[in-house]
VEXDREN-2710 file (C-alpha; in Angstrom, 1 decimal):
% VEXDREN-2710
k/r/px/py/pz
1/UNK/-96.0/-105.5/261.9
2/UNK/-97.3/-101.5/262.5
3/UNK/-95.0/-100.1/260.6
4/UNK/-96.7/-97.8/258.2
5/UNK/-96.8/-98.9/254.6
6/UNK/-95.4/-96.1/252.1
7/UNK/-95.6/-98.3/248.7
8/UNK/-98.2/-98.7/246.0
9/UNK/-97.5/-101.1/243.6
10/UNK/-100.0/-101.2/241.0
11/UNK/-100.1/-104.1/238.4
12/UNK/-101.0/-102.2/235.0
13/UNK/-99.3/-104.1/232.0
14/UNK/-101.7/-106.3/230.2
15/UNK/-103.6/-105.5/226.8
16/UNK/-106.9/-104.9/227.8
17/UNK/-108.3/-106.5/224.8
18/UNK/-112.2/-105.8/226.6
19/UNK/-111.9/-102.0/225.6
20/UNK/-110.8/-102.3/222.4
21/UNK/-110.7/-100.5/219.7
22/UNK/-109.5/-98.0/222.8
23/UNK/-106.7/-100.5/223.4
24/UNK/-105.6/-100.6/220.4
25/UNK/-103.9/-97.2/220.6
26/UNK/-103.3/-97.0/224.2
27/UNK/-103.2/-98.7/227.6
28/UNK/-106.0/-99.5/229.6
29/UNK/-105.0/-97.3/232.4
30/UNK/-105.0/-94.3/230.3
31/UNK/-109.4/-95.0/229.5
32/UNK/-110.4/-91.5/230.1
33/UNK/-113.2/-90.9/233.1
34/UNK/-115.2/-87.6/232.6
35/UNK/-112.2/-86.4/230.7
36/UNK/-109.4/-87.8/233.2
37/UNK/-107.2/-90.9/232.6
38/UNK/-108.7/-93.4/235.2
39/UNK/-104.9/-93.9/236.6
40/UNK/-105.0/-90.5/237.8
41/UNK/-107.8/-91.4/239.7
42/UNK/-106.0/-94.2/241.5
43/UNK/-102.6/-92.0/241.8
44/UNK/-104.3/-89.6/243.9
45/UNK/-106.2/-92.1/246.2
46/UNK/-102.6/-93.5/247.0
47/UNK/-101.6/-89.8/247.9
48/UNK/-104.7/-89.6/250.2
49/UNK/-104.2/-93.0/251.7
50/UNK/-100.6/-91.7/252.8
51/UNK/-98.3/-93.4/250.6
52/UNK/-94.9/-92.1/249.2
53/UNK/-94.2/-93.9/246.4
54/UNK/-96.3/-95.7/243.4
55/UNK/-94.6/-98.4/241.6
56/UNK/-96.5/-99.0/238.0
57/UNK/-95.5/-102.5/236.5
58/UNK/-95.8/-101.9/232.9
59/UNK/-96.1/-103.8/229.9
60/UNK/-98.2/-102.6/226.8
61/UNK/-97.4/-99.1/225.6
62/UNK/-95.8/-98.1/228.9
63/UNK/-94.4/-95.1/227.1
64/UNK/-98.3/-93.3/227.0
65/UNK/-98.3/-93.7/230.9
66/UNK/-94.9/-93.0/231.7
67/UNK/-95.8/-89.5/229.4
68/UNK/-98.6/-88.4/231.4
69/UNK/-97.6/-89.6/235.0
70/UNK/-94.0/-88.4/235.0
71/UNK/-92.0/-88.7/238.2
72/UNK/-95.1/-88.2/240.0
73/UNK/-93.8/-84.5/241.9
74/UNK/-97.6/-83.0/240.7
75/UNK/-99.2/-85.4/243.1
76/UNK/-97.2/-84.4/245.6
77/UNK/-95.5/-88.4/245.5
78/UNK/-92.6/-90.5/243.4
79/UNK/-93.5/-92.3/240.6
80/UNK/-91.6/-94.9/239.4
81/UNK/-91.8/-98.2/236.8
82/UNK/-90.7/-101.6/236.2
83/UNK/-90.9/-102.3/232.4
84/UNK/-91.7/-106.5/231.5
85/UNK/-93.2/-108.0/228.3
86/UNK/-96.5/-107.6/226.9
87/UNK/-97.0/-111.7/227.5
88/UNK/-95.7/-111.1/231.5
89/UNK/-98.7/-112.5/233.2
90/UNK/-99.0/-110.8/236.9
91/UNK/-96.5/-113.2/238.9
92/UNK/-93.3/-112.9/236.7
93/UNK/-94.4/-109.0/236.7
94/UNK/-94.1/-108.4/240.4
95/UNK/-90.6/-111.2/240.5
96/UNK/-88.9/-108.3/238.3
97/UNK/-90.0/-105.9/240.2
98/UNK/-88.6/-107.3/243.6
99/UNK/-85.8/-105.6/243.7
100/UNK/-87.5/-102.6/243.5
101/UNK/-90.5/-103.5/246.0
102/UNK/-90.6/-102.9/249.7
103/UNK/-90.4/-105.1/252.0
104/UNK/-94.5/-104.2/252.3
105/UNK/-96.3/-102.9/250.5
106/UNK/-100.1/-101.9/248.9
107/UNK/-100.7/-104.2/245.6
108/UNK/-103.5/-102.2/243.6
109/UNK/-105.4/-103.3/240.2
110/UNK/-105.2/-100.7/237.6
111/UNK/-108.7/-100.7/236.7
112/UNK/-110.5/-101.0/240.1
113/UNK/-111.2/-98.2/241.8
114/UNK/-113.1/-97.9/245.8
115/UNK/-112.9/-95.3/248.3
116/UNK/-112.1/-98.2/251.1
117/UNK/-111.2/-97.6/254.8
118/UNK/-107.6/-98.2/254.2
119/UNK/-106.7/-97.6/257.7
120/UNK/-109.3/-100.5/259.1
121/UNK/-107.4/-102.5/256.0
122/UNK/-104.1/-101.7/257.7
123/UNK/-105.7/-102.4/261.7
124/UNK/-106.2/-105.5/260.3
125/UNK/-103.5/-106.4/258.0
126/UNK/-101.6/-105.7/261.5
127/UNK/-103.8/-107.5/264.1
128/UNK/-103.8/-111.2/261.8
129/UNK/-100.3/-110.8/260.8
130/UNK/-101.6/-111.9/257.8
131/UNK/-99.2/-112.5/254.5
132/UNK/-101.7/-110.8/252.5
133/UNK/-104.9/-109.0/253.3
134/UNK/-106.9/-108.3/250.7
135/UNK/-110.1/-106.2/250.2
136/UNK/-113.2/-108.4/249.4
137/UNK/-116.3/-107.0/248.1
138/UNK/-119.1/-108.3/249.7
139/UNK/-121.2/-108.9/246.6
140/UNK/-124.5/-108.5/248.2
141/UNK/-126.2/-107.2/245.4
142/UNK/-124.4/-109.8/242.7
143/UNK/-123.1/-107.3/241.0
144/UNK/-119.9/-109.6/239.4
145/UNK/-119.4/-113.4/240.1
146/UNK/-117.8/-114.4/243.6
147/UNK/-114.2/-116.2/243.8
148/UNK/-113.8/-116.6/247.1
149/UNK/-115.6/-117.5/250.7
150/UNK/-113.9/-116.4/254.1
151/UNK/-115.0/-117.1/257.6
152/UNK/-116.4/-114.1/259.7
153/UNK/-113.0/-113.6/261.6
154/UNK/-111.7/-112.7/257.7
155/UNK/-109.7/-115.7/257.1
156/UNK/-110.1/-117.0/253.4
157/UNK/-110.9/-120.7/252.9
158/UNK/-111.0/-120.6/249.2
159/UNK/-109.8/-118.7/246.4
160/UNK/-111.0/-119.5/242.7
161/UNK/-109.7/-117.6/240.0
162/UNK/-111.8/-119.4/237.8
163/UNK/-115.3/-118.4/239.7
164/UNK/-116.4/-121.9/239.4
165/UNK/-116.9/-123.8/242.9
166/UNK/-120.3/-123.3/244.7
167/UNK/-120.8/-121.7/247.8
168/UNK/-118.4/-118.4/247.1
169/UNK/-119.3/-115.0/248.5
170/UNK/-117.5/-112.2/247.7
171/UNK/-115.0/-111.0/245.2
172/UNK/-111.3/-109.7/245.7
173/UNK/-111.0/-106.1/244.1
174/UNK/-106.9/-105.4/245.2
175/UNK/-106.2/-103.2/247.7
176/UNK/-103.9/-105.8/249.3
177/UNK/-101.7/-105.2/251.7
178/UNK/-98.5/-108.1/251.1
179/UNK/-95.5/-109.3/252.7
180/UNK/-92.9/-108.7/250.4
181/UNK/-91.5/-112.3/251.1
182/UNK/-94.4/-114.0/249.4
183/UNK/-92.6/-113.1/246.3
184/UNK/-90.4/-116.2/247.1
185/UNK/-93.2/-119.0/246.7
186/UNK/-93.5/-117.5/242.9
187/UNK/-92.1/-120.2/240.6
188/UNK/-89.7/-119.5/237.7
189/UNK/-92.4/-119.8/235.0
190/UNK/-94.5/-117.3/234.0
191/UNK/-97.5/-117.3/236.4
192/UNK/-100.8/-115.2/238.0
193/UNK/-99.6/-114.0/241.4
194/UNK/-103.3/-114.8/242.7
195/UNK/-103.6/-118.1/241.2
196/UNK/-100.0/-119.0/242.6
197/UNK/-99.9/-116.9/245.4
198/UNK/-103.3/-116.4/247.4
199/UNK/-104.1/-120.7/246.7
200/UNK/-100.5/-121.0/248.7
201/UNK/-101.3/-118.7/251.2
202/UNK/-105.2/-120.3/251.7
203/UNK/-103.3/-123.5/252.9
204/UNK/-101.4/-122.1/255.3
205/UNK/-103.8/-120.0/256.8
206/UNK/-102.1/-116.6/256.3
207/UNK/-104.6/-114.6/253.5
208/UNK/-107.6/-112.3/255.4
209/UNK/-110.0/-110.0/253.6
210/UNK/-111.4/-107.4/255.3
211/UNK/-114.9/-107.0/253.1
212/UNK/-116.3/-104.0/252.5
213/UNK/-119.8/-102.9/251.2
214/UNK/-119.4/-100.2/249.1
215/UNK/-119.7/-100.8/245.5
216/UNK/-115.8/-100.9/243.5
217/UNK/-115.6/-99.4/239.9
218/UNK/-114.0/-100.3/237.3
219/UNK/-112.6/-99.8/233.4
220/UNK/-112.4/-103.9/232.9
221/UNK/-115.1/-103.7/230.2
222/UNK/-117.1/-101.5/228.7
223/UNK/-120.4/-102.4/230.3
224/UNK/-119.2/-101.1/233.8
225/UNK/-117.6/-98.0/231.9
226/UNK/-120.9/-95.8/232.6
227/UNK/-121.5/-96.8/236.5
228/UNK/-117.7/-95.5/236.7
229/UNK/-118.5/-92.3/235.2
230/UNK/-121.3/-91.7/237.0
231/UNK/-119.4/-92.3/240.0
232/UNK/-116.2/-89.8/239.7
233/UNK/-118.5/-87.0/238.7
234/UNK/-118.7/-84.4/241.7
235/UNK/-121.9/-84.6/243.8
236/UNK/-122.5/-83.0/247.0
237/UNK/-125.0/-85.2/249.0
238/UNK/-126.3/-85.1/252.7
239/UNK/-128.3/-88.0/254.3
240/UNK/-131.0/-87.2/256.8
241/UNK/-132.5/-88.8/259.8
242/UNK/-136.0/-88.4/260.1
243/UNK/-137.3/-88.6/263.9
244/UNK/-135.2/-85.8/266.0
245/UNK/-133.2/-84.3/263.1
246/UNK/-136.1/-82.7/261.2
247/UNK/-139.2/-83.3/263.2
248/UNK/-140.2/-83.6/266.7
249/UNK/-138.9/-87.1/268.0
250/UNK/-141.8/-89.1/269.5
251/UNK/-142.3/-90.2/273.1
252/UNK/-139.7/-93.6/273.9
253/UNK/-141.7/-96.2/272.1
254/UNK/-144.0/-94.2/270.3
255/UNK/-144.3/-93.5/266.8
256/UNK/-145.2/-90.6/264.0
257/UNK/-148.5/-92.6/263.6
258/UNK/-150.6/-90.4/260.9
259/UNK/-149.8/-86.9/258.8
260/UNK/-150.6/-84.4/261.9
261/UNK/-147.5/-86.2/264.4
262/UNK/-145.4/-84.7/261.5
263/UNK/-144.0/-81.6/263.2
264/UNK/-140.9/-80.1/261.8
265/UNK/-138.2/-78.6/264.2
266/UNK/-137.3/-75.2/264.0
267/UNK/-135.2/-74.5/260.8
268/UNK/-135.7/-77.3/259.4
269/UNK/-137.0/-76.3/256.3
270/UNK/-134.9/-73.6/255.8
271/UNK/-131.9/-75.9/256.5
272/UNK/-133.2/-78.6/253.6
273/UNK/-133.9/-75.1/251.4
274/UNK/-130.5/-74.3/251.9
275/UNK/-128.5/-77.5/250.9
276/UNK/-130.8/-77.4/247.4
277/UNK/-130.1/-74.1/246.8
278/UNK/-126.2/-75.0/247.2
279/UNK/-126.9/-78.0/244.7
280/UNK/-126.8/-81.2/247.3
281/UNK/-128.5/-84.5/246.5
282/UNK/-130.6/-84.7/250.0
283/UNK/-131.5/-88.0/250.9
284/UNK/-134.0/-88.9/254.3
285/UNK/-133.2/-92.4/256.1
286/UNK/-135.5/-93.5/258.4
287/UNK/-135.7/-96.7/261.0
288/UNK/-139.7/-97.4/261.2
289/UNK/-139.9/-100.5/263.2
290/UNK/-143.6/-99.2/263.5
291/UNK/-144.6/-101.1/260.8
292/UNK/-142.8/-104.3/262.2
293/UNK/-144.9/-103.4/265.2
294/UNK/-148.4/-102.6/263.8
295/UNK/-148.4/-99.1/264.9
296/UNK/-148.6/-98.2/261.7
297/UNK/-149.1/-99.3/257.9
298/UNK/-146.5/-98.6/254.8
299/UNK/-149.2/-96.9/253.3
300/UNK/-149.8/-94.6/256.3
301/UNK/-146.2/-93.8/255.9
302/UNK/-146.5/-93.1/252.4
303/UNK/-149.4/-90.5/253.5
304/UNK/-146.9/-89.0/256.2
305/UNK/-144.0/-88.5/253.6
306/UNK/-146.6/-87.1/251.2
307/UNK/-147.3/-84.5/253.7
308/UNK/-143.4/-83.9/254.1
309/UNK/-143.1/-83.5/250.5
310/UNK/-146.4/-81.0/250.1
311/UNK/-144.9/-78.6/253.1
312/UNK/-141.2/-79.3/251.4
313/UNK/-143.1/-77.3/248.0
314/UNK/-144.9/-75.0/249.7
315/UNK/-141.6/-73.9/251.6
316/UNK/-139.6/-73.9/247.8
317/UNK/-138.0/-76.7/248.3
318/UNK/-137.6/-80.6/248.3
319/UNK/-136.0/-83.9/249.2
320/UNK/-134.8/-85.9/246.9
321/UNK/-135.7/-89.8/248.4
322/UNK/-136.9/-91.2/251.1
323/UNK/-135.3/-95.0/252.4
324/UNK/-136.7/-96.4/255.3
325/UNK/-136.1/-99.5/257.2
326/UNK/-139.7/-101.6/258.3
327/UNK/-138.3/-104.0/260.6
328/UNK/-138.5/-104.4/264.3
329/UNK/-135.3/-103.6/266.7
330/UNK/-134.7/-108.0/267.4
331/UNK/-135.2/-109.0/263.4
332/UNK/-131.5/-108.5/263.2
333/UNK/-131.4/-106.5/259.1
334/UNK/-128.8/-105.0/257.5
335/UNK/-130.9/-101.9/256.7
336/UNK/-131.6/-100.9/260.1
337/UNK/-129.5/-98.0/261.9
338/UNK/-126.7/-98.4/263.1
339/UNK/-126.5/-100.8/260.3
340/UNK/-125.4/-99.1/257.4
341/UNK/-127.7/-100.8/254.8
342/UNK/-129.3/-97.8/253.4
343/UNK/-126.6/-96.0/252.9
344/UNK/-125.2/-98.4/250.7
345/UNK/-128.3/-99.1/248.7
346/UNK/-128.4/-95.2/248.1
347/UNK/-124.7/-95.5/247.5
348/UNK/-125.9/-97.9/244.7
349/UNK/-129.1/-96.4/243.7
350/UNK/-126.9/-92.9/243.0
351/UNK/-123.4/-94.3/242.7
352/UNK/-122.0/-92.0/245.4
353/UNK/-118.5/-92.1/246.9
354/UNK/-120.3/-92.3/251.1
355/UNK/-116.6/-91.0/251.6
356/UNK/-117.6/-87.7/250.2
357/UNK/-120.9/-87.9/251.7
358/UNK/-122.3/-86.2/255.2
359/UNK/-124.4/-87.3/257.4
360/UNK/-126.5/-85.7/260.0
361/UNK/-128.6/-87.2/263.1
362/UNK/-129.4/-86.9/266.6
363/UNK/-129.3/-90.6/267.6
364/UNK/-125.5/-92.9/268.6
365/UNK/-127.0/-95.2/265.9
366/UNK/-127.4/-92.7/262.8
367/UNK/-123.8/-91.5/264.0
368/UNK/-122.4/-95.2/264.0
369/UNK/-124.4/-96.1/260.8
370/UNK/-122.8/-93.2/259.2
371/UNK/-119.0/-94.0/260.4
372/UNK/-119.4/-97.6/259.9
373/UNK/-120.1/-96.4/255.5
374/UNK/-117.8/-94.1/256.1
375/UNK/-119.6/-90.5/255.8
376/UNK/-118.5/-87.7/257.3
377/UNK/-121.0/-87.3/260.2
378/UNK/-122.9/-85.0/262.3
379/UNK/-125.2/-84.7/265.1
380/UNK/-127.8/-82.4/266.4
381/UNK/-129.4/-81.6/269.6
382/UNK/-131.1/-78.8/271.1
383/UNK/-128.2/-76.2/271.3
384/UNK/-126.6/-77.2/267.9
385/UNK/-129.9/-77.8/265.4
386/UNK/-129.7/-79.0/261.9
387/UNK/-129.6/-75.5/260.6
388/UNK/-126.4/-74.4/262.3
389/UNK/-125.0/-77.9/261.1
390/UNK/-126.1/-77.4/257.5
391/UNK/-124.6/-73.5/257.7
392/UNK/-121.0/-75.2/258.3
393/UNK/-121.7/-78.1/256.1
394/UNK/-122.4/-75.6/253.1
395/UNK/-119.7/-73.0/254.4
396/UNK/-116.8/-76.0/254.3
397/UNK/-117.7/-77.0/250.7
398/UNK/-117.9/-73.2/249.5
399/UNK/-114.2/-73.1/251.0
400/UNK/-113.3/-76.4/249.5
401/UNK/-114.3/-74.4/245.9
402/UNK/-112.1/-71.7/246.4
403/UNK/-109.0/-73.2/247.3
END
């Protein structure tokens, strides 16, 4: 199957009882996010990701999102509902909805939100000819409780609902892509689709993940409420390599060994100076497999980052962190370009959408780092330095503000 997928169907009927005394008046969906309903949020992401048509299964005041979503023509899509019971539990919501449902289509949570790469989702949603493929959070971090394990090839083993069995890693946030003929194995009862469905479909061998590393947000309780915020407010951020992109690159093999190797490249500083004056979050990361190697110590790399920081001042200007990776090339990290690693742990530290966020090096692996988290990325050399790269970077979001 490659044909393209124009359906959202988003499950967003139950009580929400975690949010109350919110949910007593109004649906979960409708939890306002820096002044926005976090269902808007979701409607436009469906609009970005290409899709046609949302499908909302309702249940508990449907009426307040029906209201404010209309037909869905301001998003530039059509919006359209499937009404069941308050007591519906997931399963019986999407059987009266079949008729209605494509025969595939994108099955979406109403209060998870994460900028995933829906067209790798799709690749390989296409390449298993998988039932379902969902998205799995990696859960690195243990930021929620794991209820599932796959293999590395994506196929899920186990799925528990109840987040009880040992050995799980990672955690199913939506974002499924489903064969509409999986509705069938539902049974007449009232049921969870996942419980029902996704145990079926481990048995058989026809449920993948594709995992992804960037941290989901929610509004499934209150405690997660204020990560989400933070999140969906508007930050402009660039991430900066060090060696080549700012400074003078060493000799192959060589290393920025004390204060005085720190050289900056031409512009440099008035490149940084001008993404701080335009109001980005500027962020330096850094492979230093000298330290792996004994070339150097952390804290002669704390010494060379002061320096950075004291010529960033004198210039009228700053940085706003510094992540670096210690290990040698063979030690086989995560944080180590092109491994993404500290992308995501800024993405964390900050609670940045890395969609939103550009990157700029002058290496294949700050480039392939970048694309792997999903940034937009850019690269430098001689004839195109890292101030003619920030001019257009700045120049592109100064157009995005007036239209």
């Amino acid at each position: 199957m490659n044909k393209r997928v124009t359906q959202a169907v988003i499950l967003a009927g139950g009580l929400g009882t975690r949010l109350k005394p919110f949910t007593n008046t109004n649906p979960k969906p409708m939890y306002p996010i820096n002044n926005v309903p976090f269902i808007d949020y979701l409607i436009r992401q469906m609009k970005n990701f290409g899709m046609e048509e949302v499908l909302l299964l309702l249940g508990y005041l449907p009426e307040k999102i029906m209201d404010y979503l209309g037909d869905g023509s301001r998003y530039g899509l059509t919006i359209n509902y499937n009404i069941t019971p308050v007591d519906y539990d997931t399963g019986m919501r999407i059987k009266h909805a079949a008729p209605q449902i494509a025969d595939t289509f994108f099955l979406l949570y109403c209060d998870n939100y994460c900028p995933i790469n829906y067209l790798k989702l799709f690749s390989d949603f296409c390449n298993n000819k998988a039932k379902i493929q969902i998205t799995v959070y990696s859960n690195r971090d243990n930021y929620t409780k794991n209820n599932l394990h796959i293999t590395d090839d994506g196929l899920v083993t186990t799925y528990d609902k109840k987040r009880i069995r040992s050995n799980l890693q990672g955690v199913d946030i939506g974002y499924a892509l489903v064969d509409k003929s999986v509705i069938s194995l539902l049974p007449e009862e009232n049921c969870n689709f996942e419980s029902e469905i996704y145990t079926q479909l481990v048995q058989k061998k026809e449920i993948f993940a594709t995992v992804t590393e960037h941290r989901y947000y929610s509004v499934g309780s209150f405690e997660r409420i204020k990560l989400t915020r933070e999140f969906f407010k508007p930050k402009r951020v660039v991430f900066l390599d060090r060696d080549g992109t700012i400074n003078k690159r060493p000799k192959q093999a060589c290393y920025v060994e004390k204060p005085e190797d720190f050289i900056w490249l031409p512009g440099a500083l008035e490149a940084i100076r001008l993404l701080k004056n335009n109001g980005f979050l500027v962020i330096v990361i850094t492979n230093q497999p000298g330290i792996a190697r004994g070339n150097l110590t952390e804290e002669m790399l704390y010494c060379i980052h002061a320096k950075m920081h004291m010529e960033l001042l004198k210039a009228e200007t700053e940085i706003d962190d510094i992540l670096y990776c210690p290990h040698n090339w063979n030690e086989g990290c995560f944080c180590r370009k092109p491994s993404p690693g500290m992308l995501y742990e800024a993405q964390k530290k900050y609670e940045l959408n890395l969609s939103e966020c550009y990157l700029i090096g002058d290496d294949e692996r700050d480039i392939e780092a970048g694309t792997i988290a999903g940034c937009k990325c850019r690269m430098v050399d001689e004839k195109h330095t890292i101030l003619d790269v920030v001019k257009e970077i700045v120049a592109l979001e100064k157009k995005g503000e007036d239209t």
